[in-house]
C-alpha positions in Angstrom: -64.6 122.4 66.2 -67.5 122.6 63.9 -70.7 124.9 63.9 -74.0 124.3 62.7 -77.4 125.7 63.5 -78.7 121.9 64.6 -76.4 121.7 67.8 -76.7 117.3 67.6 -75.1 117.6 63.9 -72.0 119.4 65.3 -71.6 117.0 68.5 -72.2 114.2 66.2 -69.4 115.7 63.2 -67.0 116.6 66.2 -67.4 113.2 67.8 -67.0 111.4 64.3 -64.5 113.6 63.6 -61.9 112.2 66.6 -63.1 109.0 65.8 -61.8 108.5 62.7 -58.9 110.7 63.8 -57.9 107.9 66.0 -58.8 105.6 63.8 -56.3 106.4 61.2 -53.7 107.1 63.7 -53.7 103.7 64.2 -53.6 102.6 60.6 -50.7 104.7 60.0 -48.8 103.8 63.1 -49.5 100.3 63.4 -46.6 97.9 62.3 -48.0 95.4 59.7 -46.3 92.3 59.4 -43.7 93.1 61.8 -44.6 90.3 64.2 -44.4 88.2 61.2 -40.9 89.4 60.2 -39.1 89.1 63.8 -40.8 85.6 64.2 -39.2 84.1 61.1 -35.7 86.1 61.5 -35.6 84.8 65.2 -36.4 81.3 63.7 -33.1 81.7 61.3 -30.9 82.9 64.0 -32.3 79.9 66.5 -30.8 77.6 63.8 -27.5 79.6 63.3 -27.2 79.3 67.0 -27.6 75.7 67.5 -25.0 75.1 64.6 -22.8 77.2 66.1 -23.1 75.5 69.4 -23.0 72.3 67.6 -19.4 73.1 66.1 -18.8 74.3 69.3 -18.6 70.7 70.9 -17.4 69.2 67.6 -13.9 71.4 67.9 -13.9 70.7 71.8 -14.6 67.1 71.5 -12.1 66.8 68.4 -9.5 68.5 70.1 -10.1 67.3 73.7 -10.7 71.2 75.0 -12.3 71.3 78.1 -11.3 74.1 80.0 -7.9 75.9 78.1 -6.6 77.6 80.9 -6.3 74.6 83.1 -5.1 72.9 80.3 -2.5 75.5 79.6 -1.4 75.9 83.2 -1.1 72.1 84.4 0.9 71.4 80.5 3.6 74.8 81.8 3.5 72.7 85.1 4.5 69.7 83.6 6.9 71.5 81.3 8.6 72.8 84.2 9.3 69.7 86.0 10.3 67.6 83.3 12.9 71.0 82.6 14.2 70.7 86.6 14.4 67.0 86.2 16.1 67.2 82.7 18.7 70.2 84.2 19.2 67.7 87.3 20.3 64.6 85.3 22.4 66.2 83.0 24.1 67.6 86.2 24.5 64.0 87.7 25.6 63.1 84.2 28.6 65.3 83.8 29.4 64.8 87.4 29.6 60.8 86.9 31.5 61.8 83.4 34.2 63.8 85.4 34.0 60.6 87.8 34.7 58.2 85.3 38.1 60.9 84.0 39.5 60.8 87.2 39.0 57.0 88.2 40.5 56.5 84.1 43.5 58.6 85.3 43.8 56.8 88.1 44.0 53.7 87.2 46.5 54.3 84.6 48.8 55.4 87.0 48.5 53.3 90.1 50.5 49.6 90.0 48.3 47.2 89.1 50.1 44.0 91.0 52.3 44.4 93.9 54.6 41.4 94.8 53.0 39.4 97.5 55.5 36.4 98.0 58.4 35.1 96.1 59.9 31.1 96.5 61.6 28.4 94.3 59.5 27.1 91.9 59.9 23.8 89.7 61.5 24.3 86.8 59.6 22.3 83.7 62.6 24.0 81.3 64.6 21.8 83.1 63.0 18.9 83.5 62.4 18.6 79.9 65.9 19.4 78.8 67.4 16.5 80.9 64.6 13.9 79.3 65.9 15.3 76.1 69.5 14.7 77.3 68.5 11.1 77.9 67.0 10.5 74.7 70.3 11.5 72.8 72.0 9.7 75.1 70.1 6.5 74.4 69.6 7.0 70.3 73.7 8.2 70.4 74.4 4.8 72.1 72.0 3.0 69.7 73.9 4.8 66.5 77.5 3.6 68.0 76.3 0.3 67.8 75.7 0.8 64.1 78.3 3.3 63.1 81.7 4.2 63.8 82.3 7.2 66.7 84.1 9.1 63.9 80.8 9.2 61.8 78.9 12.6 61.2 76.1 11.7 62.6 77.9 10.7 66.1 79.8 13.7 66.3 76.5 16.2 65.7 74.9 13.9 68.7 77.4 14.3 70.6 78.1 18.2 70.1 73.9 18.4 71.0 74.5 16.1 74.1 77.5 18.5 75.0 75.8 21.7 74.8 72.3 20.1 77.0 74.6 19.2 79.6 76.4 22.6 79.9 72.5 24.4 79.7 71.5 22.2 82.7 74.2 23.2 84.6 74.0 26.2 84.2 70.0 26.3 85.1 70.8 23.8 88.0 73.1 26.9 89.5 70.3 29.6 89.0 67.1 27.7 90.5 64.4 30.0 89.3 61.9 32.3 91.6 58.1 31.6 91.6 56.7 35.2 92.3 53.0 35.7 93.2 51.6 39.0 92.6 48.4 40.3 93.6 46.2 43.3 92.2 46.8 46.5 93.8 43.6 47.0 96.1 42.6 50.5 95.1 43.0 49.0 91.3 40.0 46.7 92.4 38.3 49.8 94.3 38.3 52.2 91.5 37.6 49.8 88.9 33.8 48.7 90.6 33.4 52.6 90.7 34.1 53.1 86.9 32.0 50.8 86.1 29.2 52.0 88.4 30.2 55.5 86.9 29.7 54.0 83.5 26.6 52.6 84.2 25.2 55.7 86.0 26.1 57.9 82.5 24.1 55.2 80.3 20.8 55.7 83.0 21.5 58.9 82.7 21.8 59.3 78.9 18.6 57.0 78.9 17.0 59.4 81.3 17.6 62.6 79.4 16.6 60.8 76.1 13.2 60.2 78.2 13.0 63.6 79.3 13.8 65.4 76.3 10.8 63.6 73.8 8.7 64.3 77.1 9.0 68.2 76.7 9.3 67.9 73.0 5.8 66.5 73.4 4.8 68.7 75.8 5.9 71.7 73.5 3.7 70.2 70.5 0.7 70.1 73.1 1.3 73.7 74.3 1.3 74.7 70.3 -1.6 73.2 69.6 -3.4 74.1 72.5 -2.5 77.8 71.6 -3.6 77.5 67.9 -6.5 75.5 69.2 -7.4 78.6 71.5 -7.8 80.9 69.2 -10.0 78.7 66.7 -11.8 78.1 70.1 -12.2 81.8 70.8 -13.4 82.1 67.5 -16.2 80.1 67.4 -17.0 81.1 71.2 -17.6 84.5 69.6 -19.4 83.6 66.8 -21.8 81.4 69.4 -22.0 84.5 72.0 -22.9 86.8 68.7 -25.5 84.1 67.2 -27.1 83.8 70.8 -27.1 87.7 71.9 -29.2 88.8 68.4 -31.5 85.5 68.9 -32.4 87.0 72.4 -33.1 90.4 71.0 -35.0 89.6 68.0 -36.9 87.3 70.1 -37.6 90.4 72.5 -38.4 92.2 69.1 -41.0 89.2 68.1 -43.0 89.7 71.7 -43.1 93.7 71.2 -44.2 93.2 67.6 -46.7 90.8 68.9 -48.1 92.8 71.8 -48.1 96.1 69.4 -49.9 93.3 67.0 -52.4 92.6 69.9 -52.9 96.4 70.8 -53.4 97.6 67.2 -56.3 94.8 67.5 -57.6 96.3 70.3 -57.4 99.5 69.3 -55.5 100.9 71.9 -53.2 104.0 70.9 -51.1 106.5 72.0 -53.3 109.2 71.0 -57.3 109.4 73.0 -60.0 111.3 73.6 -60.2 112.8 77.1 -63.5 113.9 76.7 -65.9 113.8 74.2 -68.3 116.5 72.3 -71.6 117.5 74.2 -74.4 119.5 73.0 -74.3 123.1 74.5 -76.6 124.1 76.6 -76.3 127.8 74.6 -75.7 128.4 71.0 -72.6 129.9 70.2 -73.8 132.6 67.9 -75.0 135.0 67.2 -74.1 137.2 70.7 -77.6 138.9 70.7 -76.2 140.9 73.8 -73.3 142.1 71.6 -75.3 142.9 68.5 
């Protein structure tokens, strides 16, 4: 309020008055350089974000991450199966190893030939000691034309020829038997299954060699998928982080702009409803009163 004895002067002090009130309400409540300062702190977090993102795709690409959890899921998958398949051939393994025992035991103690037919067969023995009993015969009669029957040399022929003669008799009274023998049947049976048997054991050692560096590998990928998860994690965080305070200081920028644009316009929290007016009767003095 303000009184004078010219009414205009007050309604013009009054109405200055809120002016300039609002005026400086504005100058004191207005955010200089705000706009200014969220703009170039949204640029700097714009760039962290798109490095972030960029390292993002560099780890994924690098490390061939698409999506972790399927990866992880359809690796334990895998794991499995090779395990079943692994647990399964060493089964048939010791199965064709116990296989291969018994046919071994077998085999030692079945007969391996059983006597299929027996007859007289030539004697070559024989044969060869009577052409030897003609050839002393011949040299002795050749040596009797040269020396005396009394010489030492006639009597050791004659002792051989002696003792020739009395061996072919003797094989001439025991004619010798040809046997034939044949292999025992379930000798030939259980020798094509131990060696199928054998052969089944060195599949199946090949098989569980296979198997084995299959989940070994599998095992390595599972690591390094895990360790890769969490360095993966990591930067997904540090990406989520980088994006959610670019989109607030962003939302910062447009208030500090629009405040910006209001402070420009003047517009305020604080106005006048209704201005000063000159009154129609002066205030005082109360003439009734005095």
């Amino acid at each position: 309020s303000y009184e004078s004895e010219n009414p205009k002067l007050a309604v013009a002090v009054v109405n200055d008055l809120c002016r300039f009130y609002v005026d400086r309400h504005l100058e004191v409540h207005k955010n200089s350089g705000a706009y200014s300062f969220f703009r170039d702190q949204a640029e700097v977090l714009h760039q962290k974000l798109k490095t972030c993102e960029t390292e993002l795709r560099d780890f994924e690409a690098k490390h061939g991450i698409v999506a972790i959890d399927q990866q992880r899921q359809l690796a334990l998958q895998q794991l499995s199966s090779y395990e079943a398949q692994l647990n399964t051939v060493r089964a048939n393994a010791q199965e064709a190893a116990e296989k291969v025992e018994f046919l071994t035991r077998e085999i030692a103690t079945t007969p391996q030939y059983i006597q299929s037919q027996s007859r007289s067969a030539y004697n070559a023995v024989l044969d060869a000691m009577k052409k030897e009993l003609l050839a002393l015969q011949t040299e002795t009669q050749k040596m009797l034309d040269t020396l005396k029957p009394t010489s030492k040399e006639a009597r050791e022929l004659k002792t051989r020829i002696a003792q020739l003669e009395g061996t072919i008799r003797r094989e001439e009274t025991t004619p010798t038997a040809a046997i034939t023998a044949d292999v025992t049947r379930a000798i030939v049976e259980y020798s094509a299954q131990l060696t199928q048997a054998r052969s089944s054991i060195r599949g199946f050692m090949v098989q569980e060699r296979s198997l084995s560096q299959a989940i070994q590998r599998l095992q390595g990928q599972l690591n390094d998928l895990e360790a890769s998860d969490m360095a993966h994690q990591a930067l997904v965080r540090d990406r989520e982080l980088a994006q959610s305070n670019y989109v607030l200081y962003v939302k910062k920028q447009e208030e500090a702009r629009i405040s910006e644009a209001l402070d420009q316009e003047k517009f305020a929290n604080v106005s006048i409803i209704e201005p000063a007016t000159v009154p129609l009767s002066p205030a005082r003095p109360n003439k009734m009163l005095n």
